[in-house]
N, CA, C and O atoms as a GROMACS GRO file, in nm:
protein
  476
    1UNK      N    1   0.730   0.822   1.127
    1UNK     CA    2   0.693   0.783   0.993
    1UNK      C    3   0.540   0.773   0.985
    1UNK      O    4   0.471   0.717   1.070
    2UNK      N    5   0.494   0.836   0.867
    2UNK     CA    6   0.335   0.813   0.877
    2UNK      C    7   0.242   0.681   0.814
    2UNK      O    8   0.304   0.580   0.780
    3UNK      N    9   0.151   0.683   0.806
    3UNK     CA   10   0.099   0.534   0.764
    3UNK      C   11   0.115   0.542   0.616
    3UNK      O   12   0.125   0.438   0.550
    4UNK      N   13   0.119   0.658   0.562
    4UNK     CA   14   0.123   0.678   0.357
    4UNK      C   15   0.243   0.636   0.358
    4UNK      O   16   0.269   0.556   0.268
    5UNK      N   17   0.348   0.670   0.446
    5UNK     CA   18   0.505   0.642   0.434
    5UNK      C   19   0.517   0.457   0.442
    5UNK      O   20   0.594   0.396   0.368
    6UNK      N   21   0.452   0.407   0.514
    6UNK     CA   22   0.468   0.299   0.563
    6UNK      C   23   0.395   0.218   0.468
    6UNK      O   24   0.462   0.132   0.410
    7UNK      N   25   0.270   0.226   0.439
    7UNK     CA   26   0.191   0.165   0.251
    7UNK      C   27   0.289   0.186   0.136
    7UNK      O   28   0.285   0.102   0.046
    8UNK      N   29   0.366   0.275   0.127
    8UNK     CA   30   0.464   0.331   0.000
    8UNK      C   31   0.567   0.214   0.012
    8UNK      O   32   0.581   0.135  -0.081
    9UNK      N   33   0.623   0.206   0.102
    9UNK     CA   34   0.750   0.100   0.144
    9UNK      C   35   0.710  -0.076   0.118
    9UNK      O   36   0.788  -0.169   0.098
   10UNK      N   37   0.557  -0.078   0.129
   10UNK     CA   38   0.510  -0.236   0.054
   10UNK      C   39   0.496  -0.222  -0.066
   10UNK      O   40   0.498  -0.330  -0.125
   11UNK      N   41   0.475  -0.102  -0.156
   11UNK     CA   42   0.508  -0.106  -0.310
   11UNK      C   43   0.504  -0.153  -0.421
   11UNK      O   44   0.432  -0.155  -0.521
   12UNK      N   45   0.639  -0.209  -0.364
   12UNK     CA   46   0.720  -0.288  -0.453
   12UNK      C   47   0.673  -0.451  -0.457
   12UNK      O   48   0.609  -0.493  -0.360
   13UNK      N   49   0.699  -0.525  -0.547
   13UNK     CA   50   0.647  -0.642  -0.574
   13UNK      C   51   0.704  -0.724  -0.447
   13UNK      O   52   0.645  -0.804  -0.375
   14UNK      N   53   0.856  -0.670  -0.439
   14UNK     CA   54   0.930  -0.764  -0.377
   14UNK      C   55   0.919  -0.756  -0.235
   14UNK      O   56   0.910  -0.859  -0.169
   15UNK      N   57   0.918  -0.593  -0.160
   15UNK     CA   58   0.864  -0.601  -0.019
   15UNK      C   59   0.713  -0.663  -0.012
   15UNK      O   60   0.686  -0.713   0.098
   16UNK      N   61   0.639  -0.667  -0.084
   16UNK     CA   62   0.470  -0.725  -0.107
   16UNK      C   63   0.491  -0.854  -0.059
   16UNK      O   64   0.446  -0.914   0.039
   17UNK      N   65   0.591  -0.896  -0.176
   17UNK     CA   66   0.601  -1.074  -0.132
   17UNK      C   67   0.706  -1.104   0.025
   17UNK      O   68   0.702  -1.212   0.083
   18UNK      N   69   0.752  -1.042   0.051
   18UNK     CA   70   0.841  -1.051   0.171
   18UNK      C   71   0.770  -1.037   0.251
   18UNK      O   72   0.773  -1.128   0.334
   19UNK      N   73   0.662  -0.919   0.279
   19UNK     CA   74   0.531  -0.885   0.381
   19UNK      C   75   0.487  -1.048   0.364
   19UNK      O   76   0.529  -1.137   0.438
   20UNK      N   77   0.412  -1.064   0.273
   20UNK     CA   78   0.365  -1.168   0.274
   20UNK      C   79   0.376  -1.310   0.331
   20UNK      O   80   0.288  -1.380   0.379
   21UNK      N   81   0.516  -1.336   0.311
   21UNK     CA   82   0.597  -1.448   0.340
   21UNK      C   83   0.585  -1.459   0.538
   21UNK      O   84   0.554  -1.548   0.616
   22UNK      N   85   0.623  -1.337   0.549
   22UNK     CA   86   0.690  -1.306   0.656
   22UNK      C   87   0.529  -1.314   0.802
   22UNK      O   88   0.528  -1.336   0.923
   23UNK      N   89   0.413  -1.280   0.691
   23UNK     CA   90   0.308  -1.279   0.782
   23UNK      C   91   0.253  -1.449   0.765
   23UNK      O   92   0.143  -1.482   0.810
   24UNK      N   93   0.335  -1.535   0.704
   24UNK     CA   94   0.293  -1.652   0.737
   24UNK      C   95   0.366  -1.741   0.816
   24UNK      O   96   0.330  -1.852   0.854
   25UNK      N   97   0.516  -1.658   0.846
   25UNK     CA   98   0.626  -1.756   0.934
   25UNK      C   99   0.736  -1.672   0.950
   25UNK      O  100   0.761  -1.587   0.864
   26UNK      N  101   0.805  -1.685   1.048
   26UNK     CA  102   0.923  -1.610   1.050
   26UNK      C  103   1.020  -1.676   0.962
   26UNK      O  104   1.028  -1.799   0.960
   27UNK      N  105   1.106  -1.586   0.876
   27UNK     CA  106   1.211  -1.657   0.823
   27UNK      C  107   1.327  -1.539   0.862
   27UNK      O  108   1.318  -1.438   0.932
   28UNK      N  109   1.466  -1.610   0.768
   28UNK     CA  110   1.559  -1.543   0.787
   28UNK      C  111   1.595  -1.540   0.621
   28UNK      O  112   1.542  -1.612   0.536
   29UNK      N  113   1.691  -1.447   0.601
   29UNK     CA  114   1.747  -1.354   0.482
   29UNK      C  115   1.739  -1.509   0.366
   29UNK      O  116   1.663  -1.542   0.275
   30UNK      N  117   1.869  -1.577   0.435
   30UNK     CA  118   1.851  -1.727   0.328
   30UNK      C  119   1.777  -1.770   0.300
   30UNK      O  120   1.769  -1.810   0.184
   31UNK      N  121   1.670  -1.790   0.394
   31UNK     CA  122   1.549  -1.880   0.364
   31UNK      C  123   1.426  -1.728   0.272
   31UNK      O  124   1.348  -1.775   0.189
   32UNK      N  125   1.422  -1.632   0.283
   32UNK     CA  126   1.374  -1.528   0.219
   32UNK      C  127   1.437  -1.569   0.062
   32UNK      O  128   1.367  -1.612  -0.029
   33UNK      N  129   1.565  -1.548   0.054
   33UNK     CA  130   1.631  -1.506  -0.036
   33UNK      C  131   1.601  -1.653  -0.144
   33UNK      O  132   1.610  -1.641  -0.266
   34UNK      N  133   1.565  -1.786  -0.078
   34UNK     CA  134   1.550  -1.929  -0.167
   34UNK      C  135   1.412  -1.889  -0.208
   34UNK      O  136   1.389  -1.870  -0.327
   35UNK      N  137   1.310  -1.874  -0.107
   35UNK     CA  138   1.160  -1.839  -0.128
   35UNK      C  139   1.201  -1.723  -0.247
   35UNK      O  140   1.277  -1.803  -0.301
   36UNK      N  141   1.206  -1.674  -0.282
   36UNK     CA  142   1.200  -1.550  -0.366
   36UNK      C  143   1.264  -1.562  -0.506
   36UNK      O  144   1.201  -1.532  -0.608
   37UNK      N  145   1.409  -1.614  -0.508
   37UNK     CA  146   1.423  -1.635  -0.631
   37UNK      C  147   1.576  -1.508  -0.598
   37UNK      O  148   1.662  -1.493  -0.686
   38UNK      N  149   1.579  -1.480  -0.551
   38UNK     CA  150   1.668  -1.314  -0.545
   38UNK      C  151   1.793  -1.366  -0.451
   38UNK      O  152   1.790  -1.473  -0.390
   39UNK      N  153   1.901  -1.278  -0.449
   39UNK     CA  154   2.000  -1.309  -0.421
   39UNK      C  155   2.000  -1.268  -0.245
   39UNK      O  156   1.918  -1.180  -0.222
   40UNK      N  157   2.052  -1.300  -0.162
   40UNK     CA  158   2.050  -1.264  -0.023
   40UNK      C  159   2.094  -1.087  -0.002
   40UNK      O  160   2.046  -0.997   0.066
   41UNK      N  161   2.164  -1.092  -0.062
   41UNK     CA  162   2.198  -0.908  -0.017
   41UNK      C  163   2.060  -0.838  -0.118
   41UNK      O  164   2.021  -0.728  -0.078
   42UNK      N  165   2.006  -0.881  -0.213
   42UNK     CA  166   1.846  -0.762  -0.269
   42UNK      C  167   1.759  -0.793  -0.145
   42UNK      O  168   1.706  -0.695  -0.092
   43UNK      N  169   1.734  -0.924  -0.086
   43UNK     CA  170   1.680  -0.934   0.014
   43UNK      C  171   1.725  -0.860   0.122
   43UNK      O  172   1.636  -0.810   0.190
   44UNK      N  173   1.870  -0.834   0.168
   44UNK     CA  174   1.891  -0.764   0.286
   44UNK      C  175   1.852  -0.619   0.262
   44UNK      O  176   1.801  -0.545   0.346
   45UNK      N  177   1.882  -0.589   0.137
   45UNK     CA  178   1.864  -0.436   0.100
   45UNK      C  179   1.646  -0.404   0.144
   45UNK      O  180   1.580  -0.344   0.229
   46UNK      N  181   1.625  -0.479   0.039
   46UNK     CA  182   1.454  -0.455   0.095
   46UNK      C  183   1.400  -0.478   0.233
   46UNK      O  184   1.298  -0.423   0.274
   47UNK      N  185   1.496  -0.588   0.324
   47UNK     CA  186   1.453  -0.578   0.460
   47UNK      C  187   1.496  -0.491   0.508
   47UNK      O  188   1.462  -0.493   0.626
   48UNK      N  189   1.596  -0.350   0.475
   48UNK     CA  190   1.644  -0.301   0.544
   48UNK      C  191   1.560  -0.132   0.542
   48UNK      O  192   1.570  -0.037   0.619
   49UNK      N  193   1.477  -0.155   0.415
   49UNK     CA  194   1.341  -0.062   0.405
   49UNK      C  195   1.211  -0.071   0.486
   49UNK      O  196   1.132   0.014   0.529
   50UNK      N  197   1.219  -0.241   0.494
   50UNK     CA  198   1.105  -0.269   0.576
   50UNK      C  199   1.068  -0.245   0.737
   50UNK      O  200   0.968  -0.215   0.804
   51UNK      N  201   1.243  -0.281   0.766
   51UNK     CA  202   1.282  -0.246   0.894
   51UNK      C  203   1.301  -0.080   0.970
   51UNK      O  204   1.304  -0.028   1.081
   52UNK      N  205   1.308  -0.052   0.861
   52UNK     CA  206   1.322   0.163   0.880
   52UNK      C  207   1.227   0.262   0.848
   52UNK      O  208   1.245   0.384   0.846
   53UNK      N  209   1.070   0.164   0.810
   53UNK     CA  210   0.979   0.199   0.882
   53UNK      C  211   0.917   0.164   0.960
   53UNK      O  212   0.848   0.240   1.027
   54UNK      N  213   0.921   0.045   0.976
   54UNK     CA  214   0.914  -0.037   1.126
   54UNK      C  215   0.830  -0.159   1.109
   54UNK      O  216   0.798  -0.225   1.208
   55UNK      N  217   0.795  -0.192   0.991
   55UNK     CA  218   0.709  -0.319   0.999
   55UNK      C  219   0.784  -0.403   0.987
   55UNK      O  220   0.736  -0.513   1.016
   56UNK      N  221   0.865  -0.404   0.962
   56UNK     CA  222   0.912  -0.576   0.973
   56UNK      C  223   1.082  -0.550   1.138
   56UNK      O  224   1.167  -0.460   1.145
   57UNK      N  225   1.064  -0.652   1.216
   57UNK     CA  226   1.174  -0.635   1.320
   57UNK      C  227   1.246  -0.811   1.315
   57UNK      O  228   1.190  -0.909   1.267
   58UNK      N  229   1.338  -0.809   1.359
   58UNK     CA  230   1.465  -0.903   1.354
   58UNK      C  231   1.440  -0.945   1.538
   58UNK      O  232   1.406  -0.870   1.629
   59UNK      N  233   1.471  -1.087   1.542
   59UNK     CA  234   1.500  -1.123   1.618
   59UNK      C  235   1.648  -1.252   1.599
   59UNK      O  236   1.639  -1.346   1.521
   60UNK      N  237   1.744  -1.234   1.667
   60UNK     CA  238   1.829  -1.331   1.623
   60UNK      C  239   1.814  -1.468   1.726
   60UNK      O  240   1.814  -1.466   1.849
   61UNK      N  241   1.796  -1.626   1.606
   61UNK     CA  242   1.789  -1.762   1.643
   61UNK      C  243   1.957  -1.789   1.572
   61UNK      O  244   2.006  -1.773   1.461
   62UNK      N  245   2.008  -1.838   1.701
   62UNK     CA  246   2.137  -1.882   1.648
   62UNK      C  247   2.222  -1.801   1.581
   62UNK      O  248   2.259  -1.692   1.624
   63UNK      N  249   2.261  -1.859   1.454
   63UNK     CA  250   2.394  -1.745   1.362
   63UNK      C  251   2.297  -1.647   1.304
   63UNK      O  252   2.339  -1.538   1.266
   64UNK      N  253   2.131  -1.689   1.291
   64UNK     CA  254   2.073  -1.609   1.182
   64UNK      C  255   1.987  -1.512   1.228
   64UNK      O  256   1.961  -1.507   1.349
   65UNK      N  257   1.938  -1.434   1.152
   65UNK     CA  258   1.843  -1.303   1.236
   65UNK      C  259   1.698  -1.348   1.136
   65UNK      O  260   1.687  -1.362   1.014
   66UNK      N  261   1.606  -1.361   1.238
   66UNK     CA  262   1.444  -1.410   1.183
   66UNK      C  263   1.352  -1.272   1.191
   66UNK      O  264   1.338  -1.206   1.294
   67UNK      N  265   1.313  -1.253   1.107
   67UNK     CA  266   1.214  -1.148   1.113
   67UNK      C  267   1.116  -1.157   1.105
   67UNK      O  268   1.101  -1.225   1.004
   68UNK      N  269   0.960  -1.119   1.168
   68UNK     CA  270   0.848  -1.060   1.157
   68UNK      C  271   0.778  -0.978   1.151
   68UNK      O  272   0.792  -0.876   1.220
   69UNK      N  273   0.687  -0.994   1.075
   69UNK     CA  274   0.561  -0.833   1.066
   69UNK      C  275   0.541  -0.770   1.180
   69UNK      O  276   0.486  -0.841   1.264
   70UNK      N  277   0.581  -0.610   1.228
   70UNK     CA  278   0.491  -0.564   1.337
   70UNK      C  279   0.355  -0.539   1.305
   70UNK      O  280   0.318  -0.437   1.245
   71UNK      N  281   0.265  -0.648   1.350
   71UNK     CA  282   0.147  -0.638   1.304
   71UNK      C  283   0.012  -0.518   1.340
   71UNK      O  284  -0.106  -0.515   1.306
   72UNK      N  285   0.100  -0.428   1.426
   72UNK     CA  286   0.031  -0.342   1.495
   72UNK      C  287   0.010  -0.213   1.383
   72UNK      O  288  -0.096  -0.149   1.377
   73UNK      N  289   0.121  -0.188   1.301
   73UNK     CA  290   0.192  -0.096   1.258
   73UNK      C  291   0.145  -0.120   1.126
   73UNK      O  292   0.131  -0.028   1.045
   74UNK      N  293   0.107  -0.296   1.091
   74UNK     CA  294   0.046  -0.260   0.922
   74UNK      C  295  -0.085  -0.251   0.941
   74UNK      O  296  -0.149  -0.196   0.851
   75UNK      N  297  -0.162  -0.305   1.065
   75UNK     CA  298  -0.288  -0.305   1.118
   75UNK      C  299  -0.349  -0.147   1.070
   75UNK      O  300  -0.456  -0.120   1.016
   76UNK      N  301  -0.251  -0.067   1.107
   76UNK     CA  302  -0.271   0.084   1.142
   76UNK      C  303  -0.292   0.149   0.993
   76UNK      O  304  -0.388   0.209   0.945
   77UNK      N  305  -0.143   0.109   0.931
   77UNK     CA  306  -0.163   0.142   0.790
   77UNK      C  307  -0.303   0.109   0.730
   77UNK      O  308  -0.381   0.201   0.704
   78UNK      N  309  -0.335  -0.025   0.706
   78UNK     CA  310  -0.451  -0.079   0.673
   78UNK      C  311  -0.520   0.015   0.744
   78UNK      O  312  -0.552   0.103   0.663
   79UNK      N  313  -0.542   0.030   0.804
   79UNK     CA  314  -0.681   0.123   0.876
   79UNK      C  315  -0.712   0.277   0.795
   79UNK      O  316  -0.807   0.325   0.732
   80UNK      N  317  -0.574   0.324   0.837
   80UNK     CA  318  -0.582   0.440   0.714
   80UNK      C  319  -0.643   0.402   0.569
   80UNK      O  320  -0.735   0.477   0.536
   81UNK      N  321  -0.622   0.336   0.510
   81UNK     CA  322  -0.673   0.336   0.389
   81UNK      C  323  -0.818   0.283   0.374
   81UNK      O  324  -0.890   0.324   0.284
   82UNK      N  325  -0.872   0.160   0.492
   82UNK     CA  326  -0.975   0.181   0.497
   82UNK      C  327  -1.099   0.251   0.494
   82UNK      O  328  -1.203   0.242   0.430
   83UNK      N  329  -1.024   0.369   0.641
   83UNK     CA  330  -1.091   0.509   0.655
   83UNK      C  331  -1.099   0.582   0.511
   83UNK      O  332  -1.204   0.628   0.464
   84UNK      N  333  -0.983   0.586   0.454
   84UNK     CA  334  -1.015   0.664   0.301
   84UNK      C  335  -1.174   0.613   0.217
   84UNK      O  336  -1.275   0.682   0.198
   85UNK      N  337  -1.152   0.488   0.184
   85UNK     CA  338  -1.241   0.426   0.149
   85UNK      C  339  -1.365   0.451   0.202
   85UNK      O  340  -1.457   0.507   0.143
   86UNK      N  341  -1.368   0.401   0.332
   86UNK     CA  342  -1.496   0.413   0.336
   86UNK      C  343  -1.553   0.532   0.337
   86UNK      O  344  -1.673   0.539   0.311
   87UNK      N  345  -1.466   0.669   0.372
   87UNK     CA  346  -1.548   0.814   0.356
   87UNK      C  347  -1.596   0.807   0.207
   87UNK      O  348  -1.711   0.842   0.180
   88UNK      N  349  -1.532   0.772   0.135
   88UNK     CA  350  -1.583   0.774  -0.008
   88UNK      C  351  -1.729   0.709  -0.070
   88UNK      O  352  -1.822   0.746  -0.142
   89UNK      N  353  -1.676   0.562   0.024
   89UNK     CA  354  -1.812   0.505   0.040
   89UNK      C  355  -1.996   0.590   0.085
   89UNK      O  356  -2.103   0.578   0.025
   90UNK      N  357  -1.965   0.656   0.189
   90UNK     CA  358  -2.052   0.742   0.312
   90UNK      C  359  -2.127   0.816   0.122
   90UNK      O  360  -2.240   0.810   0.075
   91UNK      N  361  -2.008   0.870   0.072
   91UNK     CA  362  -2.081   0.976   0.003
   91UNK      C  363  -2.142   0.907  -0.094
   91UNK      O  364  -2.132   0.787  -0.116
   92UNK      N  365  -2.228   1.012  -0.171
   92UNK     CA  366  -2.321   0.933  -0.272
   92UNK      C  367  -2.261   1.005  -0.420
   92UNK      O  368  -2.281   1.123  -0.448
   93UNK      N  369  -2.213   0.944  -0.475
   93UNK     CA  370  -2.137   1.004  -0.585
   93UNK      C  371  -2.283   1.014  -0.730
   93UNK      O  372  -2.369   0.934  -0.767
   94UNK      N  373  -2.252   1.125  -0.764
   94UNK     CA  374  -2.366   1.237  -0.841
   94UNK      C  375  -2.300   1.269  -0.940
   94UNK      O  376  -2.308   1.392  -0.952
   95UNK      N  377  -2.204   1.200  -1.063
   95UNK     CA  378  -2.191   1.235  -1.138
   95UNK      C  379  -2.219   1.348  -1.252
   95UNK      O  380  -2.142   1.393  -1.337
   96UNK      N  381  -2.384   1.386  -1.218
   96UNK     CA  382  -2.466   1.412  -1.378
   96UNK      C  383  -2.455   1.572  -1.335
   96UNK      O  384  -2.451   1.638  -1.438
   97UNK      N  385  -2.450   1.649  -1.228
   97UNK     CA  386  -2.385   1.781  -1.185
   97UNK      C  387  -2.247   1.793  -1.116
   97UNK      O  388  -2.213   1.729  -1.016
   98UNK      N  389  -2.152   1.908  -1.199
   98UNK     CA  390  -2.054   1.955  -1.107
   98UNK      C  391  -2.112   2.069  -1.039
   98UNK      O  392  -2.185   2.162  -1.076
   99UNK      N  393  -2.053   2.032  -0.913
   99UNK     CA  394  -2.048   2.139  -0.824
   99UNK      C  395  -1.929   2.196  -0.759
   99UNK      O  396  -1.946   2.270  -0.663
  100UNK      N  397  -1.772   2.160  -0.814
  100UNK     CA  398  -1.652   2.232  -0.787
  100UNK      C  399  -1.669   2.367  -0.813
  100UNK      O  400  -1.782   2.412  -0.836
  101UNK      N  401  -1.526   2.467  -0.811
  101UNK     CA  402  -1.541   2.591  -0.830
  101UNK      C  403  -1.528   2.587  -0.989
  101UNK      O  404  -1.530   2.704  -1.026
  102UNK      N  405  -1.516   2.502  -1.096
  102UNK     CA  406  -1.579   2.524  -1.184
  102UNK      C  407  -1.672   2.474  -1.256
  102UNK      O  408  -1.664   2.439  -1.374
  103UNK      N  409  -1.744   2.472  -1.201
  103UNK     CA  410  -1.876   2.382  -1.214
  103UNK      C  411  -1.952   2.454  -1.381
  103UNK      O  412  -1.979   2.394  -1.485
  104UNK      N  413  -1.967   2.622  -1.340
  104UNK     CA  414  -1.981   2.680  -1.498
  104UNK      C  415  -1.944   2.612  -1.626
  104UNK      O  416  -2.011   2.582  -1.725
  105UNK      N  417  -1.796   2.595  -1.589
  105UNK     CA  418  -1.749   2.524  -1.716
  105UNK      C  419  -1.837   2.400  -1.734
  105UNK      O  420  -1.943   2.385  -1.795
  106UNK      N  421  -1.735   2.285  -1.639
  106UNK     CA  422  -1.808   2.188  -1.648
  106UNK      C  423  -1.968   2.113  -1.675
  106UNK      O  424  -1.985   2.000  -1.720
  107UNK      N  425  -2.060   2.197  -1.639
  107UNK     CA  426  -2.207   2.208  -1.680
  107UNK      C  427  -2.236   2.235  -1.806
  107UNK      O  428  -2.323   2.180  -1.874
  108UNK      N  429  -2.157   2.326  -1.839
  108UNK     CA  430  -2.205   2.374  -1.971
  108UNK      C  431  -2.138   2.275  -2.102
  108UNK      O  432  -2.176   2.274  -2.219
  109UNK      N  433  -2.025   2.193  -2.039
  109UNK     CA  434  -1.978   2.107  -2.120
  109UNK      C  435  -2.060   1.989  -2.156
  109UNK      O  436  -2.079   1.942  -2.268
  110UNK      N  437  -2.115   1.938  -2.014
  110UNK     CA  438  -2.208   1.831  -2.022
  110UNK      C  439  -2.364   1.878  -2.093
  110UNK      O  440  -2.431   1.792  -2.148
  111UNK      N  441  -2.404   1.999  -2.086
  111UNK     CA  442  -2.513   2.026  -2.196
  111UNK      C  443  -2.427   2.026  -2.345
  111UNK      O  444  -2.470   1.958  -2.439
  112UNK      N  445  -2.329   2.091  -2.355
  112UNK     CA  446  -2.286   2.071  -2.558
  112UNK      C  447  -2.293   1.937  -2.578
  112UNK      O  448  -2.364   1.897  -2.671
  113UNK      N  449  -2.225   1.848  -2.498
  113UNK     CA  450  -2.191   1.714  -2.516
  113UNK      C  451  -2.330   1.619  -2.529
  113UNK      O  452  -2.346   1.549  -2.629
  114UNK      N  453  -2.448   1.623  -2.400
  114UNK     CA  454  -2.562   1.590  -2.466
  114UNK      C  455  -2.640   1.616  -2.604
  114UNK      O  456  -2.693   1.535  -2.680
  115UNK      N  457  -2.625   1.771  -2.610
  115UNK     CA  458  -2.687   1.852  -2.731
  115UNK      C  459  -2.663   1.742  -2.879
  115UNK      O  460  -2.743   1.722  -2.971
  116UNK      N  461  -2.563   1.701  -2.866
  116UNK     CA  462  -2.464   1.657  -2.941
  116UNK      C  463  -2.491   1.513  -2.985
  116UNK      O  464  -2.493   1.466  -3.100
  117UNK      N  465  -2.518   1.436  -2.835
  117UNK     CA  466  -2.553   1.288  -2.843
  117UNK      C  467  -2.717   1.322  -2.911
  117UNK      O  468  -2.750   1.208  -2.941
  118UNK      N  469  -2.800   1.385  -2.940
  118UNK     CA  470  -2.952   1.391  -2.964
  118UNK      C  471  -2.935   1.424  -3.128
  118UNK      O  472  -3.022   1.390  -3.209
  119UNK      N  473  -2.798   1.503  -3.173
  119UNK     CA  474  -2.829   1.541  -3.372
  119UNK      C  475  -2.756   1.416  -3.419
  119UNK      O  476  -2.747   1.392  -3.540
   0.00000   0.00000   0.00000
């Protein structure tokens, strides 16, 4: 699974808040399911997304199964998107010329459009 696969799967409001929860304590489905407001099986269903890309893993205490963040795995994700960022950052964004392959167009749009702001 790749790290875009693994950012896509936090999404949702409800894996967001479950990530969340989950990176401040281990819980289990019930105690998820009171924190949240949601019924225990929407909770099993979204842990069972979280778990099949691998950030969140089960350990069973007693009758119940406790889960936590693999923190290695959102570490990683996070990193990817960092890296996005910051290449973006590196560059110096130059609005006032295009230089894509249609830059013709585009240039000549931004002269009508000035021409325009001056009558």
């Amino acid at each position: 699974m790749t790290d875009i696969e693994r950012l896509h799967s936090i999404t949702t409001p409800t894996r967001y808040q479950i990530l969340k929860l989950l990176l401040e304590h281990h819980y289990c489905v019930k105690a998820l399911s009171k924190k949240l407001g949601i019924s225990e099986p929407a909770v099993s269903q979204q842990m069972q997304i979280l778990k099949s890309c691998g950030l969140v893993t089960g350990q069973r205490l007693d009758y119940q199964m406790h889960y936590t963040v693999n923190l290695g795995l959102l570490r990683k994700a996070a990193v990817s998107i960092n890296d996005l960022v910051s290449a973006v950052d590196e560059k110096e964004k130059n609005l006032e010329n295009c230089d894509c392959e249609f830059s013709a167009v585009c240039n000549r749009r931004g002269k009508a459009n000035n021409h325009e702001d001056r009558d």
